[in-house]
C-alpha positions in Angstrom: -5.0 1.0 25.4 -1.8 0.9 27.3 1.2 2.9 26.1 3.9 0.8 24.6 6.2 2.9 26.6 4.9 2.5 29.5 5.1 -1.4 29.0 9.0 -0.9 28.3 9.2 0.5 31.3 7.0 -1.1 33.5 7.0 -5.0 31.9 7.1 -6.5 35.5 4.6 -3.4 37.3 2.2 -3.7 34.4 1.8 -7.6 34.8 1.3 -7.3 38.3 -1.2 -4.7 38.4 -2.8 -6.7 35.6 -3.3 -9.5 37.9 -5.0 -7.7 40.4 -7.8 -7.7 37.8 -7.5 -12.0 37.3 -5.8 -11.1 34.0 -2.8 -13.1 33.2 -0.8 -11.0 30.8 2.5 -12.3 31.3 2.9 -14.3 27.8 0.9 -11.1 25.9 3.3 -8.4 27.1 5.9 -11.0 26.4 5.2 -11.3 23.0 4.7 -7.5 22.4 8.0 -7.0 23.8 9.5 -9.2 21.0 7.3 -7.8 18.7 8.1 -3.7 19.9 11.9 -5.1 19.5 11.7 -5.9 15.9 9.5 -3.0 15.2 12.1 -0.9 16.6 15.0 -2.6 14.5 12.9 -2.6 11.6 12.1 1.4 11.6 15.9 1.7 12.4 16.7 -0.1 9.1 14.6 1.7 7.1 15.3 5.2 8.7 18.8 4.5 7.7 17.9 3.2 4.5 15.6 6.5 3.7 18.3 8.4 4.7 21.0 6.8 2.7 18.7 7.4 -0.3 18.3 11.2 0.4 22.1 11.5 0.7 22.5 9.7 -3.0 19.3 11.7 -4.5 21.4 14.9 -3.1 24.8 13.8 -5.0 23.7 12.8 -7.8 21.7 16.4 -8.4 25.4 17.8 -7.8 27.4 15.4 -9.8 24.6 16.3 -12.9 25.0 20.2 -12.3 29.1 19.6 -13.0 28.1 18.0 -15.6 29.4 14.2 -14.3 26.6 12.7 -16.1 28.5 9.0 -16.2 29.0 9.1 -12.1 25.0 10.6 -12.1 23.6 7.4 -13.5 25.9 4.8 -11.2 24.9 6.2 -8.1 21.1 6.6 -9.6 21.2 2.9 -10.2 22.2 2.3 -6.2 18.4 4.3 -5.7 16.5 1.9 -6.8 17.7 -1.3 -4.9 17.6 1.5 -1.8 14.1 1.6 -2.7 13.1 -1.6 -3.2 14.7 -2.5 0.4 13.0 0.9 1.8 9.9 -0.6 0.3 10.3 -4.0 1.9 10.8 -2.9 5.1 8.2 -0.3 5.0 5.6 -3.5 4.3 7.4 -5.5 7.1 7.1 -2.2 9.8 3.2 -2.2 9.0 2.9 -6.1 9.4 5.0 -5.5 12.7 2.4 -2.3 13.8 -0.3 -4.3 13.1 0.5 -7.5 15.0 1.5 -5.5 18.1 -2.0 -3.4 17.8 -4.1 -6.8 17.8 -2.2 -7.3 20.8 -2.1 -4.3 22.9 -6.1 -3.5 22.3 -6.6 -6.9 23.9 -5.2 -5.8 27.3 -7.2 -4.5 30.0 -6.3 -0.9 31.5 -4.1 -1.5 34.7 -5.8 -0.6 37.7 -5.0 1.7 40.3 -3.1 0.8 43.8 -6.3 2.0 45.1 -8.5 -0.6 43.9 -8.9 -3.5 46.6 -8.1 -7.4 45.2 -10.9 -9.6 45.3 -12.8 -12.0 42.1 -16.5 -11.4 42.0 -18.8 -8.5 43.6 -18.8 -10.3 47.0 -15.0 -8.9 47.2 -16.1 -5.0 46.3 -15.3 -2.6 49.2 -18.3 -0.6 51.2 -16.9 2.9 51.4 -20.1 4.6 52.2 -23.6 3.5 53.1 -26.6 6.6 54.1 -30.2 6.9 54.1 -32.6 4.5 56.2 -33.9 1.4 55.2 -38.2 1.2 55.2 -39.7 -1.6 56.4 -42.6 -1.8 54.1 -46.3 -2.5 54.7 -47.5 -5.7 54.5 -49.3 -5.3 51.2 -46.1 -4.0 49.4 -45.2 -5.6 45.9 -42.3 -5.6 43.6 -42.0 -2.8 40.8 -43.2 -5.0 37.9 -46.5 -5.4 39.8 -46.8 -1.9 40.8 -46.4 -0.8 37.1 -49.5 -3.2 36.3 -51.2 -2.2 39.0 -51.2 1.8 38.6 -50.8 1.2 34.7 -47.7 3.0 34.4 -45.6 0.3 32.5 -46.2 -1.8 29.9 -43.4 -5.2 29.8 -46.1 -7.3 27.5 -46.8 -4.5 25.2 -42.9 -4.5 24.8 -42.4 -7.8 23.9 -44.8 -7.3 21.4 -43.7 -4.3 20.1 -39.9 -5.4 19.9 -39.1 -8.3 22.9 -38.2 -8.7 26.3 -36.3 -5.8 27.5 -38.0 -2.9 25.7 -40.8 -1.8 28.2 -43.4 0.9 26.8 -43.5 3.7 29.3 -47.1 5.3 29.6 -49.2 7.6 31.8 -47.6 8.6 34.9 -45.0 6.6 34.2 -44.1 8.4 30.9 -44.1 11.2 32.5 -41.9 10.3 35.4 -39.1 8.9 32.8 -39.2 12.1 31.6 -39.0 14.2 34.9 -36.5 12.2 36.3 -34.3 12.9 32.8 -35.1 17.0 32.7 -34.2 16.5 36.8 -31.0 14.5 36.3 -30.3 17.2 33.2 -30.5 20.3 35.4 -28.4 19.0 38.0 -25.7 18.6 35.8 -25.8 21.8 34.4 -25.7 23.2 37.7 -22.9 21.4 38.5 -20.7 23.2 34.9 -21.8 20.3 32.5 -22.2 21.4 29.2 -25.3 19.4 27.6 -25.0 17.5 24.2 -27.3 15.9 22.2 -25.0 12.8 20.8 -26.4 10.5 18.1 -27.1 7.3 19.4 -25.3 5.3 16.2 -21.1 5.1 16.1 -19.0 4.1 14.1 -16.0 1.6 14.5 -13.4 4.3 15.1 -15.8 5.6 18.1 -16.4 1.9 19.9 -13.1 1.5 19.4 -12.4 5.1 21.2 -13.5 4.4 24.4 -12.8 0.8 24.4 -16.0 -1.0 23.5 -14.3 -3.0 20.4 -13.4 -5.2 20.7 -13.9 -5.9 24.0 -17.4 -5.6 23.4 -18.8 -5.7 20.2 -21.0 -8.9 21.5 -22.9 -7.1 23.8 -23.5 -4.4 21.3 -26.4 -3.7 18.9 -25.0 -3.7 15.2 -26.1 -2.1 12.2 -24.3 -4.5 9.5 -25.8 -2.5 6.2 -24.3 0.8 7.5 -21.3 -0.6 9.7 -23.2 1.1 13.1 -23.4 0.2 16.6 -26.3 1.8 18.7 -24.6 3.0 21.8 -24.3 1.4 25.2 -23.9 4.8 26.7 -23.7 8.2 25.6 -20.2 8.0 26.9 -19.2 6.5 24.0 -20.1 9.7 21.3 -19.4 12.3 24.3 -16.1 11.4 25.0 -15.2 10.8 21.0 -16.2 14.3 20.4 -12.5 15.1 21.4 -10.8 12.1 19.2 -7.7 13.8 17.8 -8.2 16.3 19.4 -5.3 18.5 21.2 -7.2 20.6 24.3 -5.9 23.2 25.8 -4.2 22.6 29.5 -6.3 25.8 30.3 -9.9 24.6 29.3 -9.7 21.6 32.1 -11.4 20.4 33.1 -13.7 20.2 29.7 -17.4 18.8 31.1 -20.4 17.9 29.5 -23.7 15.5 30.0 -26.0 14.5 27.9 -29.2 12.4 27.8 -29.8 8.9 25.5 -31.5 5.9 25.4 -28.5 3.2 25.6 -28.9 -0.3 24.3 -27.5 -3.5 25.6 -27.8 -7.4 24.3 -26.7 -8.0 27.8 -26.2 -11.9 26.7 -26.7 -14.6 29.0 -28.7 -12.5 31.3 -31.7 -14.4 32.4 -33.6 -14.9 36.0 -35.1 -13.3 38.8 -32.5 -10.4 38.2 -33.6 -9.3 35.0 -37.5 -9.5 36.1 -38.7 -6.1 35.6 -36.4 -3.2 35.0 -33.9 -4.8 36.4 -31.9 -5.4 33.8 -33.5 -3.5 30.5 -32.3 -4.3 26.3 -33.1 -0.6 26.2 -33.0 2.2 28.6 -32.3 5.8 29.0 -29.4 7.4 31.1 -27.6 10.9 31.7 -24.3 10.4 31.3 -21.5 12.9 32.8 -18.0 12.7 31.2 -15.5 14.8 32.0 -11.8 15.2 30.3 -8.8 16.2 32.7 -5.3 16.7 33.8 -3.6 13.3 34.6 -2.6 15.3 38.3 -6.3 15.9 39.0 -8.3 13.4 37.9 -8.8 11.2 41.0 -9.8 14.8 43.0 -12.3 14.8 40.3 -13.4 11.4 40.2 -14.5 11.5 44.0 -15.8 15.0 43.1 -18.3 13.0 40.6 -18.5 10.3 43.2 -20.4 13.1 45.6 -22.2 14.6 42.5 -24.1 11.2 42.2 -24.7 10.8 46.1 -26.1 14.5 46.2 -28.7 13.1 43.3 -29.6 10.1 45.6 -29.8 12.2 48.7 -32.5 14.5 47.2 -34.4 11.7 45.7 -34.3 10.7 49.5 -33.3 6.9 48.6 -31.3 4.5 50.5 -27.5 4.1 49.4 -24.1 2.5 49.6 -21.3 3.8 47.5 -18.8 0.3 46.5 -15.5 0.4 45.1 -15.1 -2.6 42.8 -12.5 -5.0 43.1 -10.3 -6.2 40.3 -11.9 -8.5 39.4 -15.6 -6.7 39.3 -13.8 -4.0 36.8 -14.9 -3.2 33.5 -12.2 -3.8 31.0 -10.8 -0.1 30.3 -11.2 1.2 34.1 -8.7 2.0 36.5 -10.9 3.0 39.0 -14.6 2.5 39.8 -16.9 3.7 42.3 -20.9 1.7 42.2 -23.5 3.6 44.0 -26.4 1.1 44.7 -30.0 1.6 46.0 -31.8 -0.5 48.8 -35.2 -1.8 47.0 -37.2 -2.5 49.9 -39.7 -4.8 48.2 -37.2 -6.9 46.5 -35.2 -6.8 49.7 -31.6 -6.3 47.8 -29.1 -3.3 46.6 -29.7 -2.4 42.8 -26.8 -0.5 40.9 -28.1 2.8 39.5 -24.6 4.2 38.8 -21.3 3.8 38.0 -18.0 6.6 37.9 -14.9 5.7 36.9 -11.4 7.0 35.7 -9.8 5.7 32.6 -6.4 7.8 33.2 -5.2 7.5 29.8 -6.5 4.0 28.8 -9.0 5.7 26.3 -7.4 8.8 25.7 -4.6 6.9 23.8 -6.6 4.9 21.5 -8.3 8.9 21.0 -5.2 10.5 20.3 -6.9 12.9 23.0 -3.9 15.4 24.3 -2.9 18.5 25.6 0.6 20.7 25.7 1.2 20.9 29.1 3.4 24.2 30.6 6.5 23.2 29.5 5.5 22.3 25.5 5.6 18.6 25.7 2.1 17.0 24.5 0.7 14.2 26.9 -2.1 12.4 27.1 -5.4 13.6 28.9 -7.0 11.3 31.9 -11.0 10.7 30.9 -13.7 10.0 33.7 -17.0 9.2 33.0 -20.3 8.2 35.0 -24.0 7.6 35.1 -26.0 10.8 36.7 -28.1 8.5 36.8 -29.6 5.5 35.0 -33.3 5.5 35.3 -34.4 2.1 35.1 -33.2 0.9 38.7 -33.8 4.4 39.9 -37.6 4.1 38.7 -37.9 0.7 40.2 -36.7 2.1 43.9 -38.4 5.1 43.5 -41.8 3.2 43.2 -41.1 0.1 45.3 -39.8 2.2 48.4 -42.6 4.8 48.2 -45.0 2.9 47.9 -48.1 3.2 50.8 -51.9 1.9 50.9 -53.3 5.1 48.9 -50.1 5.3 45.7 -46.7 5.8 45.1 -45.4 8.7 46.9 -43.0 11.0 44.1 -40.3 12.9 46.5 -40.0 16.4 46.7 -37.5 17.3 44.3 -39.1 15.4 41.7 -42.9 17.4 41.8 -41.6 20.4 40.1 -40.7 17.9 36.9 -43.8 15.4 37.4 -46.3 18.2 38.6 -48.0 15.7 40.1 -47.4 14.1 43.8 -48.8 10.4 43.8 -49.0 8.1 41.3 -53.0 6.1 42.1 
């Protein structure tokens, strides 16, 4: 959520920068200007009223110790119309706070200078491409006929089980899902990420943390008995583990991972995209997230950036590294980097990750702060990214190792699989 002081500030900056996201803003921050303006004169009034009462409730304790009892009850009488105007104001300062909070949690983050204009993901910006690009056998298939074919995935015995979207993993493939998490897992710890286990249910106060409501709540799983959402992402209970939460400006930056299965309506989705596990209802992810100061968090977000492309370099696939446009921006991001895998079979780059900075979009709906050197508490940046996603990962993995005699499983996967071909 953007800081109202900042929008003070910055009306004409924020609406800009807003733009470069296709957002018009200019009649919302308009009207939360008016709003912030009333608020203001509204807490003024009943400041002065409060105090005005205190001053009274102080004299009249005098004027009944010198025994001015008469005096006593005329002023006591002026406290309660002081209190019936402190109390009506105090009902229209909450009306006021809540109106402007409807408003401000609908506005996107603002993003950074750095990210390039553009509308859709034909406008994202190539900043790094590595890795060659097989040409295949003739006798190479797509994924979702290798996974029939070696018996590794079952997508029918999903939909029966639950519906499209919610594959059942089995054999070699079971066993690669659960390499490629225990892989993904040590890397990050190597790399000073403390693992959590996060539940994968949250509450409102946690999807509204990190910006999922109510942005998102359409795209989310809901648990209407118990007021739960099943998460998109384990960034979601990672990152609220510090809600309200003052950190020390020593402890940055604070850094942990953690493994989930993530679930997604992903509405509307439908085609020769989603064939697959293209595009999955359920799916498991390692999820890095780290919390740090506002003057290094873009060091540290291309810090996470090369984290990822080490992962995809070992796992010796194909990549490009894109930094989304405005427009291509998810709704709380300032800054996002996709890393994207060549399939070879399906002839097309699949995202497998995304790491972004949220500056302080999140970490002011958190109340997440720290007391910086000079004893003034600010706002922490938050970063977050996917190290990795498997179900694209999977998909490449199989597709551009596949040869005549199996699927080929890299090097640094065969310690976690203890197998080298899937056949």
């Amino acid at each position: 959520m953007l800081q109202i002081s900042k929008i003070r500030e910055n009306k004409d900056l924020i609406i800009d920068r807003l733009a470069v996201k296709n957002f018009d803003a200019k009649q919302a921050i308009e009207a939360i200007l008016e709003i912030d303006s009333k608020r203001r004169k509204t807490q003024n009034e009943l400041d002065a009223v409060l105090n005005e009462s205190n001053g009274i409730a102080k004299q009249v304790g005098e004027l009944f110790k010198s025994g001015k009892q008469a005096e006593a009850n005329e002023l006591k009488a002026k406290t309660v119309v002081l209190k019936e105007n402190s109390k009506k104001l105090e009902e229209e300062l909450a009306l006021l706070e809540t109106e402007q909070h409807t408003l401000l949690v609908q506005l996107p983050n603002t993003p950074s200078t750095l990210v390039p204009k553009g509308k859709t993901p034909a406008d994202n910006e190539t900043v790094h491409q590595e890795g060659e690009i097989k040409k295949m056998y003739s006798g190479a298939i797509p994924h979702w006929e290798l996974t029939a074919k070696y018996d590794i995935i079952d997508f029918e015995m999903g939909v029966k089980l639950t519906g499209a979207g919610f594959p059942v993993y089995k054999n070699k493939g079971a066993k690669l899902q659960r390499a490629l998490i225990n892989y993904f897992l040590d890397k990050a710890s190597a790399a000073g990420y403390i693992e959590v286990q996060p539940p994968i249910l949250v509450n409102e106060a946690s999807g509204y943390g990190t910006g999922q409501l109510p942005d998102k709540e359409g795209q989310m799983y809901y648990v209407g008995i118990d007021n739960l959402y099943l998460i998109p992402t384990a960034e979601v209970p990672i990152t609220n583990m510090y809600r309200d939460v003052i950190v020390k400006e020593e402890d940055f930056p604070i850094k942990n991972c953690g493994y989930t299965p993530c679930f997604r309506r992903e509405a509307g989705s439908y085609g020769k995209d989603v064939r697959g596990l293209n595009r999955l209802h359920q799916f498991d992810k390692v999820e890095i997230v780290q919390i740090q100061h506002p003057d290094k968090s873009y060091e540290t977000l291309e810090q996470m950036r090369e984290f990822v492309a080490g992962i995809l370099r070992e796992l010796e696939l194909p990549f490009r590294i894109l930094k989304l446009c405005g427009g291509d921006m998810s709704f709380g991001s300032a800054l996002t980097y996709d890393m994207e895998t060549y399939s070879a079979a399906q002839e097309k780059w699949l995202e497998v990750s995304s790491v972004s900075n949220f500056e302080t979009f999140q970490s002011n709906r958190l109340k997440l702060r720290f007391k910086g050197k000079d004893g003034k508490t600010q706002l922490a940046h938050t970063l977050n990214g996917s190290a990795l996603a498997l179900p694209r990962i999977v998909a490449t993995l199989l597709e551009n190792n596949q040869t005549p005699e199996g699927i080929i499983i890299p090097k640094a996967l065969i310690p976690y699989t203890k197998f080298e071909i899937i056949n």
